[in-house]
C-alpha positions in Angstrom: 27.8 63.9 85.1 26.4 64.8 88.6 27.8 62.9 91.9 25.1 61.0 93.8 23.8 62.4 97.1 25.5 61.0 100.0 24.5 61.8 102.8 23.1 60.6 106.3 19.6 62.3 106.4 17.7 62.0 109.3 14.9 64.4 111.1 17.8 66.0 113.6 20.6 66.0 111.4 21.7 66.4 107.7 25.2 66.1 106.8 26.7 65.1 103.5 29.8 64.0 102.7 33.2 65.8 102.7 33.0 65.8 98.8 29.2 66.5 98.3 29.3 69.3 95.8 27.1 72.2 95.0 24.1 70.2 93.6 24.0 67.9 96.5 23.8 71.1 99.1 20.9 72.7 96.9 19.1 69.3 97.4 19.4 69.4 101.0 18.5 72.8 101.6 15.6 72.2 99.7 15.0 69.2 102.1 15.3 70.8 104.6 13.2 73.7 103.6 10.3 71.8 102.7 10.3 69.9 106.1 10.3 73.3 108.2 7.5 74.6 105.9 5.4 71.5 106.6 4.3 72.4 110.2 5.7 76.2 110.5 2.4 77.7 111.5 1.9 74.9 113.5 5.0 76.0 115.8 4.6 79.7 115.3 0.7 79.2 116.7 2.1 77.2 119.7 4.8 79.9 120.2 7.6 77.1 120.4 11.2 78.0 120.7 12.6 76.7 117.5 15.6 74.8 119.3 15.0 71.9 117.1 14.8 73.8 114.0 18.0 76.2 114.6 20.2 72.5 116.0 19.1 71.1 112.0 20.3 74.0 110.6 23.9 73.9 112.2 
């Protein structure tokens, strides 16, 4: 039996909760991979800093 994923999600931050497990941090890495991928060669043909990206990650 798996937790449910708690967490607040939003397009700058991702944070679960203090007792989010393994599981729930694979599904928000995967998140959160999928929403970089979306418009990476978007940002790396404007030659953006990725300040945005790098704050998401922390």
């Amino acid at each position: 039996m798996t937790t449910p994923l708690r967490c607040s999600h939003s397009r700058s931050s991702v944070k679960p909760d203090a007792g989010a497990g393994r599981a729930d941090w694979l599904h928000i890495a995967r998140e959160m991979a999928d929403d970089l991928s979306t418009d990476a060669a978007e940002r790396e043909q404007a030659g953006k800093t990725p300040l945005d990206e790098v704050s998401r990650l922390r």
